[in-house]
mmCIF file of the N, C-alpha and C atoms, coordinates in Angstrom:
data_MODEL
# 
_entry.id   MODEL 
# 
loop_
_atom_site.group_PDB 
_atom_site.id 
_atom_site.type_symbol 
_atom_site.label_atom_id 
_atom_site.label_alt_id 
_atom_site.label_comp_id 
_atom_site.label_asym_id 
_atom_site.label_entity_id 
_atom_site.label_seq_id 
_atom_site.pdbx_PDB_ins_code 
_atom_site.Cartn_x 
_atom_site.Cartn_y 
_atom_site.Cartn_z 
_atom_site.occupancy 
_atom_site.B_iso_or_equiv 
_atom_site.pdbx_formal_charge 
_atom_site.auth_seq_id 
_atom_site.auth_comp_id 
_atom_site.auth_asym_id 
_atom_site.auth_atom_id 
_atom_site.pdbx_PDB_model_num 
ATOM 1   N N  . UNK A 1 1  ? 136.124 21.479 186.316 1.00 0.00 ? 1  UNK A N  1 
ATOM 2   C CA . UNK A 1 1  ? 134.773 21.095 185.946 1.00 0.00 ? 1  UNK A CA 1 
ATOM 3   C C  . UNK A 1 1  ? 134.003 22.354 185.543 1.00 0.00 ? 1  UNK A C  1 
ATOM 4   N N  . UNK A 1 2  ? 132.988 22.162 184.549 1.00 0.00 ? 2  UNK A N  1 
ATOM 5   C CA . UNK A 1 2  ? 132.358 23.318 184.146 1.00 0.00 ? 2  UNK A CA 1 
ATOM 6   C C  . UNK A 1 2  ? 131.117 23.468 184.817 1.00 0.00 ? 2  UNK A C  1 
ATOM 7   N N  . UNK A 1 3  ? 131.004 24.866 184.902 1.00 0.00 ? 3  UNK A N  1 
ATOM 8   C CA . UNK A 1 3  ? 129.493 25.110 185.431 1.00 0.00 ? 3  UNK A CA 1 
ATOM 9   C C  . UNK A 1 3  ? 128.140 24.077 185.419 1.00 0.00 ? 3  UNK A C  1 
ATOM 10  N N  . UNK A 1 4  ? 127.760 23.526 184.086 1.00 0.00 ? 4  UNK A N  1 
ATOM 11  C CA . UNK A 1 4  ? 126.789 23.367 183.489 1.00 0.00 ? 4  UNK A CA 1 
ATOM 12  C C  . UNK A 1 4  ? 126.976 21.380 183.999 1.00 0.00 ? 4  UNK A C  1 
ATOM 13  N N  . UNK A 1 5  ? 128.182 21.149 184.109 1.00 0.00 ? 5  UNK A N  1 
ATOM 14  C CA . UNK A 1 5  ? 128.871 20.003 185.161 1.00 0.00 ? 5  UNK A CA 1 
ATOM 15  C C  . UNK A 1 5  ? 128.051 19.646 186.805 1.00 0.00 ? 5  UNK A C  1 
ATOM 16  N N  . UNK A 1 6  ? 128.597 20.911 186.840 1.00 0.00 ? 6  UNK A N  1 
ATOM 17  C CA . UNK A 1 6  ? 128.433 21.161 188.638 1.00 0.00 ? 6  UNK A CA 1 
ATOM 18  C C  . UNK A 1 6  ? 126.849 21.206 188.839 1.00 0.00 ? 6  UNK A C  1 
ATOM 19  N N  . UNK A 1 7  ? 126.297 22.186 188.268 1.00 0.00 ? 7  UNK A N  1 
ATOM 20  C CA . UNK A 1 7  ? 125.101 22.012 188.565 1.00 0.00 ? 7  UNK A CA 1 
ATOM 21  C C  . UNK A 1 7  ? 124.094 20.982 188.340 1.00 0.00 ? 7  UNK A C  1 
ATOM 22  N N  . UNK A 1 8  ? 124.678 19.996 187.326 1.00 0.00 ? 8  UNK A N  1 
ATOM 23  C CA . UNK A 1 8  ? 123.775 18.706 187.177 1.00 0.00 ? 8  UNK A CA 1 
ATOM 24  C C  . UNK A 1 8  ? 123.869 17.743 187.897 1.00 0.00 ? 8  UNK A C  1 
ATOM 25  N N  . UNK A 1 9  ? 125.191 17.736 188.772 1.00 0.00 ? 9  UNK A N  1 
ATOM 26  C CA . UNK A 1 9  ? 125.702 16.885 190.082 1.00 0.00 ? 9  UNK A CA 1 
ATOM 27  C C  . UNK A 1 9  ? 124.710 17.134 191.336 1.00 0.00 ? 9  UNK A C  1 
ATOM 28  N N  . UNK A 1 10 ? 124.444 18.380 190.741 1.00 0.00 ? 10 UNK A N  1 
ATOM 29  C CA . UNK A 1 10 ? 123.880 18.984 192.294 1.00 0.00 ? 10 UNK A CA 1 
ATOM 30  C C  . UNK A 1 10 ? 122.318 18.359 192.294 1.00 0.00 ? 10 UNK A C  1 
ATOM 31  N N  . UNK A 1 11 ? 121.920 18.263 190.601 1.00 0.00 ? 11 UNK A N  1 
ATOM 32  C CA . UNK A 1 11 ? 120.373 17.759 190.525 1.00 0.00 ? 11 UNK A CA 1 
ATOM 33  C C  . UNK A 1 11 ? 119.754 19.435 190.038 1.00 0.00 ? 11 UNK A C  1 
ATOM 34  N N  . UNK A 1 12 ? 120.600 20.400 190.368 1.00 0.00 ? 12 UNK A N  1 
ATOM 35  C CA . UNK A 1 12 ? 119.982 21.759 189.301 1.00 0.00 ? 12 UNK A CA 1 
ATOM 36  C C  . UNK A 1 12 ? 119.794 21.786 187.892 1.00 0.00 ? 12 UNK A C  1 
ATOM 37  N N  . UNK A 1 13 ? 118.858 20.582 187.416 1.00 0.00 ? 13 UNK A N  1 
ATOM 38  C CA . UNK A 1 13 ? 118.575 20.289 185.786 1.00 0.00 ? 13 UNK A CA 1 
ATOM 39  C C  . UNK A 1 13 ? 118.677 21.625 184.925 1.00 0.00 ? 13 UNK A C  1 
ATOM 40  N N  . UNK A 1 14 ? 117.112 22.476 185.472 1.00 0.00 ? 14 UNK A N  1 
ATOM 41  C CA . UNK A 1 14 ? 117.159 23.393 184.649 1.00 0.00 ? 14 UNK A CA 1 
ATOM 42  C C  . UNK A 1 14 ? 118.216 24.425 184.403 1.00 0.00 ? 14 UNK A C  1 
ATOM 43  N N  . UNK A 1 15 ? 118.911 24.984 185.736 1.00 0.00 ? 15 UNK A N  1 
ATOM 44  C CA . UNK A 1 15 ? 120.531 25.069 185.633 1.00 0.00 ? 15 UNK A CA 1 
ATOM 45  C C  . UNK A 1 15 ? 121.493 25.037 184.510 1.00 0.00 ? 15 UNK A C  1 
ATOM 46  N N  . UNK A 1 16 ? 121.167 23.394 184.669 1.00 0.00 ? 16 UNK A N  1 
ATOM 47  C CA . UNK A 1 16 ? 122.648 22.437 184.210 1.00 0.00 ? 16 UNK A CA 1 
ATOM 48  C C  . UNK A 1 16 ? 122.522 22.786 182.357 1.00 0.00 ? 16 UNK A C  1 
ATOM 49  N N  . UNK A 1 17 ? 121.164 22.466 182.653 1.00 0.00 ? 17 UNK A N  1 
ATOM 50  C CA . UNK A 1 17 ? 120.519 22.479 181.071 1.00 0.00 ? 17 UNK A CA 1 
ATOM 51  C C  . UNK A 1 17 ? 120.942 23.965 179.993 1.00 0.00 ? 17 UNK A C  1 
ATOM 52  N N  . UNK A 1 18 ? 120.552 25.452 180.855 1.00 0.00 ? 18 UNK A N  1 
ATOM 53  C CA . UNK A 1 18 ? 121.153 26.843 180.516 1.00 0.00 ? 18 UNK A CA 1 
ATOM 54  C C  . UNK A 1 18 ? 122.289 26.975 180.346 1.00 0.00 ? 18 UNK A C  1 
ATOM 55  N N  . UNK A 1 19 ? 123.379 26.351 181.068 1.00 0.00 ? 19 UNK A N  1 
ATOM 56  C CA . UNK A 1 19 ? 125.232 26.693 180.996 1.00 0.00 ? 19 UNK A CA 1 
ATOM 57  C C  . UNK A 1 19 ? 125.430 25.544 179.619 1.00 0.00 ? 19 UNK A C  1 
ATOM 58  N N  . UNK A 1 20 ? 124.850 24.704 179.844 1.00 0.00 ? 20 UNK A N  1 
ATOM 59  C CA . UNK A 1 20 ? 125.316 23.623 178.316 1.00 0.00 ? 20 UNK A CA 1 
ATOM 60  C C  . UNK A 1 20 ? 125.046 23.743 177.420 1.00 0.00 ? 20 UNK A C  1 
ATOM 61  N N  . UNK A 1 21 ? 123.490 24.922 177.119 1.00 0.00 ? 21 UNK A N  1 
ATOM 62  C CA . UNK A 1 21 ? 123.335 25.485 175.916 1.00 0.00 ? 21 UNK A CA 1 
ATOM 63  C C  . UNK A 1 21 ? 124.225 26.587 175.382 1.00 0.00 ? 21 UNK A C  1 
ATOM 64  N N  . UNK A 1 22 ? 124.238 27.434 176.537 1.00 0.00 ? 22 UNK A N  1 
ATOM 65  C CA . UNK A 1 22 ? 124.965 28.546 176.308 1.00 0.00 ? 22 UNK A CA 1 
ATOM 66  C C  . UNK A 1 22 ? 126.591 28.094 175.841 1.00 0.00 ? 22 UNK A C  1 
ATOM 67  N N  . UNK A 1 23 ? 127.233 26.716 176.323 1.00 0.00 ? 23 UNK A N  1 
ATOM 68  C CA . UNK A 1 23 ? 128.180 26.743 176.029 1.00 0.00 ? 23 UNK A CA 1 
ATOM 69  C C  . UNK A 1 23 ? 128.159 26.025 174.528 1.00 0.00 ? 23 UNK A C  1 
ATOM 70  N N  . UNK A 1 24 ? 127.515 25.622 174.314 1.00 0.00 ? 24 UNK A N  1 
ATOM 71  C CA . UNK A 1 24 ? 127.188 25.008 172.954 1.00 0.00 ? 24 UNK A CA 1 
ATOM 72  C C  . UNK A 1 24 ? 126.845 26.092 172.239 1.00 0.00 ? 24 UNK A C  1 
ATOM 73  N N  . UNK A 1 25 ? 126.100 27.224 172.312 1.00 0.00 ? 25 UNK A N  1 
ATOM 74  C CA . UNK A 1 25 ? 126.480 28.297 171.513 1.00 0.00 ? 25 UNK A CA 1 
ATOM 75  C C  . UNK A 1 25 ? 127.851 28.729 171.166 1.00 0.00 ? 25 UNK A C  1 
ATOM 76  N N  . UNK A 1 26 ? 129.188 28.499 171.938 1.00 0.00 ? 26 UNK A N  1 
ATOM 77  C CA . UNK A 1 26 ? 130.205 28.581 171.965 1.00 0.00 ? 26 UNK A CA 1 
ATOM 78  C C  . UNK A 1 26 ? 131.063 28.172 171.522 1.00 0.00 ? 26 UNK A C  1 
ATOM 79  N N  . UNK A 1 27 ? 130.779 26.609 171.514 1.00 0.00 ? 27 UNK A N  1 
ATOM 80  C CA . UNK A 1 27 ? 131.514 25.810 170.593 1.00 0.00 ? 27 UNK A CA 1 
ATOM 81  C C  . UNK A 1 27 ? 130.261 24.643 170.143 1.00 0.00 ? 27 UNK A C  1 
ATOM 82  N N  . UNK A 1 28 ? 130.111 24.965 168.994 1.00 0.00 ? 28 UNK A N  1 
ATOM 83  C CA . UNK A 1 28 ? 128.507 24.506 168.420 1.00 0.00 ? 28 UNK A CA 1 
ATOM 84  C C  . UNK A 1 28 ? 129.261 23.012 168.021 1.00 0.00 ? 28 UNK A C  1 
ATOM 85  N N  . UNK A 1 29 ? 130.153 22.741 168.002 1.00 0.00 ? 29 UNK A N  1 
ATOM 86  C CA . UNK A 1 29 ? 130.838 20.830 167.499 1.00 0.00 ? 29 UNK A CA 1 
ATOM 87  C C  . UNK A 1 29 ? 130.856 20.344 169.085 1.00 0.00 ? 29 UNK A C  1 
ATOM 88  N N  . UNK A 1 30 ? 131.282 20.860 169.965 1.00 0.00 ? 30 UNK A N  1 
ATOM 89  C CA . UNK A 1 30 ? 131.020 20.122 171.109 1.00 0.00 ? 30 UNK A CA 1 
ATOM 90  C C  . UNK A 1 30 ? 130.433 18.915 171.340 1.00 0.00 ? 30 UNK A C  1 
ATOM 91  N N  . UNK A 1 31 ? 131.062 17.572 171.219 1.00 0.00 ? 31 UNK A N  1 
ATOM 92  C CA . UNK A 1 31 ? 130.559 16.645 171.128 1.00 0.00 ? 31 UNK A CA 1 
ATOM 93  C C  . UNK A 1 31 ? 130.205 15.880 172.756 1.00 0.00 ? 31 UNK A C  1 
ATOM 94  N N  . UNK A 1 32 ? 130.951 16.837 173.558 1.00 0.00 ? 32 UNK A N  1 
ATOM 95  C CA . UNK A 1 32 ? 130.849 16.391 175.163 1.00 0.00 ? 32 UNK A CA 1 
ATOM 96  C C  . UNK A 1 32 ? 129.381 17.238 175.800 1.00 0.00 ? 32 UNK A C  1 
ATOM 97  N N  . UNK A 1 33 ? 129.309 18.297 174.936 1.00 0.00 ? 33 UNK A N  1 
ATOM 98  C CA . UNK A 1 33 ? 127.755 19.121 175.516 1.00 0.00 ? 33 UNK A CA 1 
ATOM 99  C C  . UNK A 1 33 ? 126.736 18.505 175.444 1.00 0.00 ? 33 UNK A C  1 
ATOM 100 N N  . UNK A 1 34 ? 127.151 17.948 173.609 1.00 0.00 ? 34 UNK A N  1 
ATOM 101 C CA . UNK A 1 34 ? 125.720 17.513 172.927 1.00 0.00 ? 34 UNK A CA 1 
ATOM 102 C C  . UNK A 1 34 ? 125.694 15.892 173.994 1.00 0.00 ? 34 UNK A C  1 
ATOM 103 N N  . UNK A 1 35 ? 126.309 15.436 174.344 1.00 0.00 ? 35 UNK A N  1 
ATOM 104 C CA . UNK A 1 35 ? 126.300 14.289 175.174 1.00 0.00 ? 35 UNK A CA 1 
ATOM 105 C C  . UNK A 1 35 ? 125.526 14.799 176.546 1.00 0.00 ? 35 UNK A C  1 
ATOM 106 N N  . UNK A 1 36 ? 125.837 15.357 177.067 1.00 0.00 ? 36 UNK A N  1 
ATOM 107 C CA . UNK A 1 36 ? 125.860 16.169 178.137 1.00 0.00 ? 36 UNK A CA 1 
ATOM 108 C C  . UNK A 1 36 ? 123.960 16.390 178.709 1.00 0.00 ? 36 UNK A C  1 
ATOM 109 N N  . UNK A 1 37 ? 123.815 17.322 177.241 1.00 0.00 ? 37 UNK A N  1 
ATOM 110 C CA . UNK A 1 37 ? 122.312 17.539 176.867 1.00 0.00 ? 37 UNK A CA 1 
ATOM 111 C C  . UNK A 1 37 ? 121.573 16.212 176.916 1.00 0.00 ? 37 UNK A C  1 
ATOM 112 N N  . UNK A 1 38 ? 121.950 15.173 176.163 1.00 0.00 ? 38 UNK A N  1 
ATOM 113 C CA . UNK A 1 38 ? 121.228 14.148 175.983 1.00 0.00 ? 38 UNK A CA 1 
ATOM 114 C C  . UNK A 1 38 ? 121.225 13.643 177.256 1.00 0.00 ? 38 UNK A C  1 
ATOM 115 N N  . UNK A 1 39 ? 122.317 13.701 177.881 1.00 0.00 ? 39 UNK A N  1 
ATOM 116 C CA . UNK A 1 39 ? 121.677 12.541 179.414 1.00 0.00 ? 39 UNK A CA 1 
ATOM 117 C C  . UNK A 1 39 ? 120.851 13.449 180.204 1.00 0.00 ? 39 UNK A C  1 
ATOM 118 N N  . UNK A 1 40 ? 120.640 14.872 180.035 1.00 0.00 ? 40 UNK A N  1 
ATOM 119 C CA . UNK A 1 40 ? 119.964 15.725 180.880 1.00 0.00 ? 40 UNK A CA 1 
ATOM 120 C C  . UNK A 1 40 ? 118.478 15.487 179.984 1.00 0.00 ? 40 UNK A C  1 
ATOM 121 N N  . UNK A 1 41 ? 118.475 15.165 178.702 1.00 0.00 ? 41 UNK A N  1 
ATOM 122 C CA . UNK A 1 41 ? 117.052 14.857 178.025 1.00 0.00 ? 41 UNK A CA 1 
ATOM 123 C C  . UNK A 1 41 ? 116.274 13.514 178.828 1.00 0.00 ? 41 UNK A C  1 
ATOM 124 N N  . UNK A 1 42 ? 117.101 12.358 179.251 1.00 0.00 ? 42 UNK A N  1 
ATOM 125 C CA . UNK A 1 42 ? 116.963 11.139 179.311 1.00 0.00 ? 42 UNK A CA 1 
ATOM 126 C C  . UNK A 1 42 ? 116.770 11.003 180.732 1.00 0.00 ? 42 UNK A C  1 
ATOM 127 N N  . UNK A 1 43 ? 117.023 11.876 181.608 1.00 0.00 ? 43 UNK A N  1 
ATOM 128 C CA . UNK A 1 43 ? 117.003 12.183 182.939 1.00 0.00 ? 43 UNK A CA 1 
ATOM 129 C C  . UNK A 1 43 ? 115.380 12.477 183.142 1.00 0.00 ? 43 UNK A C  1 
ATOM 130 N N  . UNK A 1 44 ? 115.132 14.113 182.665 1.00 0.00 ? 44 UNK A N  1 
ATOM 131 C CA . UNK A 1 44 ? 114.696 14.142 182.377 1.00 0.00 ? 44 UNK A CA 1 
ATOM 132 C C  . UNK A 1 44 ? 112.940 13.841 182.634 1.00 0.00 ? 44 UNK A C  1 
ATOM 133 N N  . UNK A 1 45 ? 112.689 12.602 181.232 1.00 0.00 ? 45 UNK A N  1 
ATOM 134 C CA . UNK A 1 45 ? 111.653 12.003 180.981 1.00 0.00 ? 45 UNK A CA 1 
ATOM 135 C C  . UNK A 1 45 ? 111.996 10.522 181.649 1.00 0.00 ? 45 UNK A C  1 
ATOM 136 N N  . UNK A 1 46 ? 112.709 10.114 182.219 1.00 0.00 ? 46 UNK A N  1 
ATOM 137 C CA . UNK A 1 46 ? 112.646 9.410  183.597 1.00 0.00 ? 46 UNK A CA 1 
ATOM 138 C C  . UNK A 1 46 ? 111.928 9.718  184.738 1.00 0.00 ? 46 UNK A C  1 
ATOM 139 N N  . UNK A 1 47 ? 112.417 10.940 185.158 1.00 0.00 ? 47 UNK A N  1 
ATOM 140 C CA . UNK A 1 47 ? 111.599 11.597 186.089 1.00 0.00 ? 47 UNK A CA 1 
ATOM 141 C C  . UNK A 1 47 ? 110.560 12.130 186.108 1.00 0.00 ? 47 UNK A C  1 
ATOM 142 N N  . UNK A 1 48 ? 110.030 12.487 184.989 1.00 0.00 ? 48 UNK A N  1 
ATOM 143 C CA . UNK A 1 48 ? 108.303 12.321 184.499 1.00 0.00 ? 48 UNK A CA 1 
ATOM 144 C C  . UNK A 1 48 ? 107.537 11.281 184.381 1.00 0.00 ? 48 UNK A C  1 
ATOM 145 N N  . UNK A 1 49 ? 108.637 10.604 184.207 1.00 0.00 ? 49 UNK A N  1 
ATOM 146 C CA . UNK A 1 49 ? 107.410 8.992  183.805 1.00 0.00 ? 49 UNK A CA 1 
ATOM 147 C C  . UNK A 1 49 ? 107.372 8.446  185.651 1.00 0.00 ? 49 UNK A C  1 
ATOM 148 N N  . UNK A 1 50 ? 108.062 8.710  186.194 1.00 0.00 ? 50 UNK A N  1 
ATOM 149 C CA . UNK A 1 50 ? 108.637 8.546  187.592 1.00 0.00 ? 50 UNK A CA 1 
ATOM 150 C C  . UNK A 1 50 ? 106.976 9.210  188.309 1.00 0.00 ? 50 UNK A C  1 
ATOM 151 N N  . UNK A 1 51 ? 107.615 10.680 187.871 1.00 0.00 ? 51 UNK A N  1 
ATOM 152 C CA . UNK A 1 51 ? 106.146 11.337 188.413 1.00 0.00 ? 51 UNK A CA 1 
ATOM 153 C C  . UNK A 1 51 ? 104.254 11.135 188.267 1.00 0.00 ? 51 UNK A C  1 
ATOM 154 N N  . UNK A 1 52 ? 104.751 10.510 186.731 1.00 0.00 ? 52 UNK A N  1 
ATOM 155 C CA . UNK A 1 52 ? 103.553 10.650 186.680 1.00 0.00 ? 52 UNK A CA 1 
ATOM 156 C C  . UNK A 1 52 ? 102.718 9.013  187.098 1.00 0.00 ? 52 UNK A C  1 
ATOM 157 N N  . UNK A 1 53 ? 103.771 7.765  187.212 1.00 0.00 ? 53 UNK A N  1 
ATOM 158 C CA . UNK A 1 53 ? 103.569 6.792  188.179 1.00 0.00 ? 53 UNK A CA 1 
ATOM 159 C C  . UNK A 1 53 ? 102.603 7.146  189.505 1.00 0.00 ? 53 UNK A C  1 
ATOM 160 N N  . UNK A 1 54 ? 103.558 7.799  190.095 1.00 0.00 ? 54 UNK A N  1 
ATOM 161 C CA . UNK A 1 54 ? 103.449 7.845  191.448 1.00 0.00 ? 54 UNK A CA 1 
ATOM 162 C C  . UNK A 1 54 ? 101.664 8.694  191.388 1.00 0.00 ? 54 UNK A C  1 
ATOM 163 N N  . UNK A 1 55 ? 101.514 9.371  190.568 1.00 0.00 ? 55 UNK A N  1 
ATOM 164 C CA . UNK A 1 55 ? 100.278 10.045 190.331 1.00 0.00 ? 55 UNK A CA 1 
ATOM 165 C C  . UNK A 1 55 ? 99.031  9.582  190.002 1.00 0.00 ? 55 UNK A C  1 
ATOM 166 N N  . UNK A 1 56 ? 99.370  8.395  189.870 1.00 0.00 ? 56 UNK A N  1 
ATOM 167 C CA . UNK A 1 56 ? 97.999  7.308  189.383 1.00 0.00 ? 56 UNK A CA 1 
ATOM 168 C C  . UNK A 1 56 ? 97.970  6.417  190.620 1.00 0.00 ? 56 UNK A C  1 
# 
């Protein structure tokens, strides 16, 4: 499992988010990163809309 894996298991977004860019600098076709990214986008603004619920 890759870094950028592990740490999104753990809930370390911003983490998870740095190793998947960086590895996408690496291999820029990566079609498992760019996936990867998107559920960390979709996460995310879940958890904002989550937050900002609970805030009203």
């Amino acid at each position: 499992m890759n870094m950028g894996g592990i740490q999104h298991i753990k809930g370390n977004y911003v983490s998870a988010r740095a190793y998947y860019e960086r590895a996408l600098q690496l291999v820029p076709d990566s079609k498992l990163l760019k996936e990867n990214l998107a559920k960390l986008d979709r996460l995310e603004k879940r958890l904002q809309e989550v937050q900002e619920k609970d805030q009203k």
